[in-house]
C-alpha positions in Angstrom: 2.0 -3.6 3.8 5.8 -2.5 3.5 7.3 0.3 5.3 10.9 1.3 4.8 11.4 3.1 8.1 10.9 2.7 11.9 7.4 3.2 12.8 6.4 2.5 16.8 3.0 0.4 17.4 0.7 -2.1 15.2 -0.6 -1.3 12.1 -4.4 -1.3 11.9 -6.9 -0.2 9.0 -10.9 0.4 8.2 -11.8 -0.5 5.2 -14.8 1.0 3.8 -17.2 0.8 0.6 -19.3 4.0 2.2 -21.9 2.1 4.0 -19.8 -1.3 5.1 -16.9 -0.4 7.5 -14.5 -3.5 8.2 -11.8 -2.4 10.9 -8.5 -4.4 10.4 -7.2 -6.5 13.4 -5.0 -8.6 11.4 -2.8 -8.8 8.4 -3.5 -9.7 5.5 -7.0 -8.7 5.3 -8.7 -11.7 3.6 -12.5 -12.2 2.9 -13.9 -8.7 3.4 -16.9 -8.5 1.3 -18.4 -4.8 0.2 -21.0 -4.1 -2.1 -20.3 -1.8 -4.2 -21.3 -0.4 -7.9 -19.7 2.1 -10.6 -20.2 5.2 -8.5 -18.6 3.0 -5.1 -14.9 4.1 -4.0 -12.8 1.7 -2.2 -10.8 3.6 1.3 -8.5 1.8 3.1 -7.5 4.6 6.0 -4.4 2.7 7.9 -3.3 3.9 11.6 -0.6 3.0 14.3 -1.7 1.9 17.6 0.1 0.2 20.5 -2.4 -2.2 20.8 -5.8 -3.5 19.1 -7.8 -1.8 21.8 -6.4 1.8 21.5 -7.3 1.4 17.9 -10.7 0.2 18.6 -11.4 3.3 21.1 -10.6 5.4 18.6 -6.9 6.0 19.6 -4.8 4.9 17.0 -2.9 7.3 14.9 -3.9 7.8 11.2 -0.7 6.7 8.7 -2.3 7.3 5.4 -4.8 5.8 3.1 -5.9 4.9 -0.2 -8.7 5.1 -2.4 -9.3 2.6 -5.2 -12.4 3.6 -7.5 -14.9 0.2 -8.1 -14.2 0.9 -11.6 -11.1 0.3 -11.9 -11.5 -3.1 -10.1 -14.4 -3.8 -12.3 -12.8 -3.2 -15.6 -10.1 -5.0 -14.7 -8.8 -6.7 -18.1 -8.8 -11.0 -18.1 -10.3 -11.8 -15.1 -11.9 -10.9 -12.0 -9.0 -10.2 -9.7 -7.7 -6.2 -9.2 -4.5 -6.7 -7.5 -2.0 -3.5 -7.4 0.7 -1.8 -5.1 0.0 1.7 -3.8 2.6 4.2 -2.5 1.2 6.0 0.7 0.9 10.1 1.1 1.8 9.5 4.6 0.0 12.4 6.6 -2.3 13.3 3.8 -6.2 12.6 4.7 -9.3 13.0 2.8 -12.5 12.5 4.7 -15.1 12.9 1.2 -13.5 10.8 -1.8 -15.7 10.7 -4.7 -15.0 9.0 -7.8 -13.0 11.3 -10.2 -10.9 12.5 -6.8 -10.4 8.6 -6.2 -9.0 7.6 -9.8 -6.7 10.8 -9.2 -4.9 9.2 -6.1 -5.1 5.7 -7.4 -2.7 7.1 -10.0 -0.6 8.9 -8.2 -0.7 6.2 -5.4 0.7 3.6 -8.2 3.1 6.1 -9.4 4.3 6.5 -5.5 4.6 2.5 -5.3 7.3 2.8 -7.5 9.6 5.2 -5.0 12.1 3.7 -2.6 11.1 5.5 0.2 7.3 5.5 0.2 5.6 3.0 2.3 3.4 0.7 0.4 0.0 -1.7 0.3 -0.6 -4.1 -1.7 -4.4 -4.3 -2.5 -6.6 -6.8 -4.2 -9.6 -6.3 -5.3 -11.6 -9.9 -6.8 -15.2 -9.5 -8.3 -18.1 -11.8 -6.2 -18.9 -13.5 -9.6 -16.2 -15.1 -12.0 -17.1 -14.7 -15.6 -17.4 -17.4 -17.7 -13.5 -17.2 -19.6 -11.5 -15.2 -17.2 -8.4 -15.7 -16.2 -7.4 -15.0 -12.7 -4.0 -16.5 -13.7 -3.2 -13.9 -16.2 -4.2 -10.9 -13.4 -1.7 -12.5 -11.0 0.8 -12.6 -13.4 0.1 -9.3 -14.3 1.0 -7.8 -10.2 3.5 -10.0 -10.4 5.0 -8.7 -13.3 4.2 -5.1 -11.2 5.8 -6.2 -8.4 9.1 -6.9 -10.7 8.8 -3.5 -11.9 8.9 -1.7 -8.5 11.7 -4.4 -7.2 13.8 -3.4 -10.2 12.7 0.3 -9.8 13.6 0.0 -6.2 17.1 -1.2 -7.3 17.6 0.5 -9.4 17.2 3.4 -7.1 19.3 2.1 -4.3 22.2 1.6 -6.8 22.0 5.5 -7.6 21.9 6.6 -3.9 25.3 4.0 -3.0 27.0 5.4 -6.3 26.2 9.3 -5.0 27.2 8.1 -1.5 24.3 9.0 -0.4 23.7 5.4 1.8 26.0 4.0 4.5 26.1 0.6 5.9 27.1 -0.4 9.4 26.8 -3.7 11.3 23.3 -3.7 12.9 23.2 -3.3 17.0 22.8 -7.1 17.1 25.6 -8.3 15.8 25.9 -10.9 13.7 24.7 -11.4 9.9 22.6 -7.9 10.4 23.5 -4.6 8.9 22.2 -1.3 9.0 21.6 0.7 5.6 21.2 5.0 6.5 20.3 7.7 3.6 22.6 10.1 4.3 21.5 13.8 3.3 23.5 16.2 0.9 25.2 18.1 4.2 26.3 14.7 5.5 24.5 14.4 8.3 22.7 10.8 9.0 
C-alpha cells in the first residue's frame, strides 16, 4: 500500500470473494485463500482506524477499494501469479460489484496507478494449482516491469510539476537529512 499524503490512524482492509470475508490486521496480506470461479469478483474495501479494535467494531473509516474480476487473475498469461498496482478512487464506494462493473474499475484503477497523486495497492492474485509449464518468473517480471513504468511515470511527472514550479522543498521539521516536498496550486498558495 502507498499513500502520498498524510493520512491519521492504521490502515485496515476486508477482503472478500462474496461468501469468504478475511479482515486485514496486518500488512502484507499473505495466505488468504478464496474460492472463487469465472463469475467471482475480487473486493479489497481498505479503511483507517486508530487502532485494530475500532476497526473490528465496525469503526474504521472507509479509504477506498478495489475490485479485481477472477478472470482476469485466471487468464493471467505464463503462469499462475496476477500481480498488478491499482490507483485508489479514494471516497468512491460500491457495495454490489458484478463482473463487467469489476473489469471497468480494474481498468481504470490500473490507469490511476500510474498518477502521482493517487494512493496505491499492490495486489496479487496466484491460482491454488500451478499448471504443468508456467512460469511464475515471467509474471513477476512482468509487475516488475509495471512497477518500472509507474516509477518512471511518477518521474516523470514530478519533473513537470518542479519545471512549472508547481513543488517546493523545505527542510523537514526534524532537521537533519529530511526534506519536505509541497504541490503548490496555480494561485500560489501551499
Amino acid at each position: 500500500l502507498v499513500v502520498v499524503d498524510v493520512v491519521e490512524g492504521h490502515w485496515y482492509a476486508i477482503v472478500s470473494n462474496g461468501q469468504q470475508h478475511v479482515e486485514v490486521l496486518e500488512w502484507p496480506l499473505q495466505d488468504c485463500r478464496l474460492d472463487a470461479d469465472a463469475s467471482t469478483v475480487i473486493s479489497i474495501r481498505l479503511f483507517l482506524a486508530e487502532d485494530e479494535l475500532q476497526f473490528l467494531r465496525g469503526r474504521g473509516r472507509r479509504f477506498g477499494e478495489v475490485h479485481v474480476p477472477a478472470t482476469r487473475a485466471m487468464e493471467a498469461k505464463h503462469g499462475s501469479l496476477f500481480h498488478i498496482w491499482f490507483g485508489l478512487q479514494r471516497g468512491r464506494h460500491h457495495e454490489e460489484v458484478n463482473v463487467d462493473l469489476a473489469v471497468q474499475l480494474c481498468d481504470i484503477g490500473t490507469l490511476l496507478a500510474q498518477n502521482l497523486l493517487t494512493p496505491k495497492l499492490c495486489c496479487s492474485v496466484v491460482s491454488g494449482v500451478l499448471g504443468e509449464g508456467r512460469s511464475e518468473d515471467f509474471a513477476l517480471k512482468e509487475s516488475l516491469a509495471q512497477q518500472s513504468g509507474i516509477i518512471i511515470d511518477m518521474h516523470r511527472q514530478l519533473r513537470t510539476l518542479w519545471s512549472q514550479r508547481m513543488l517546493v522543498w523545505s527542510e523537514g521539521s526534524k532537521g537533519g537529512d529530511e526534506l519536505a516536498v509541497q504541490l503548490v496550486d496555480p494561485d500560489g498558495d501551499q
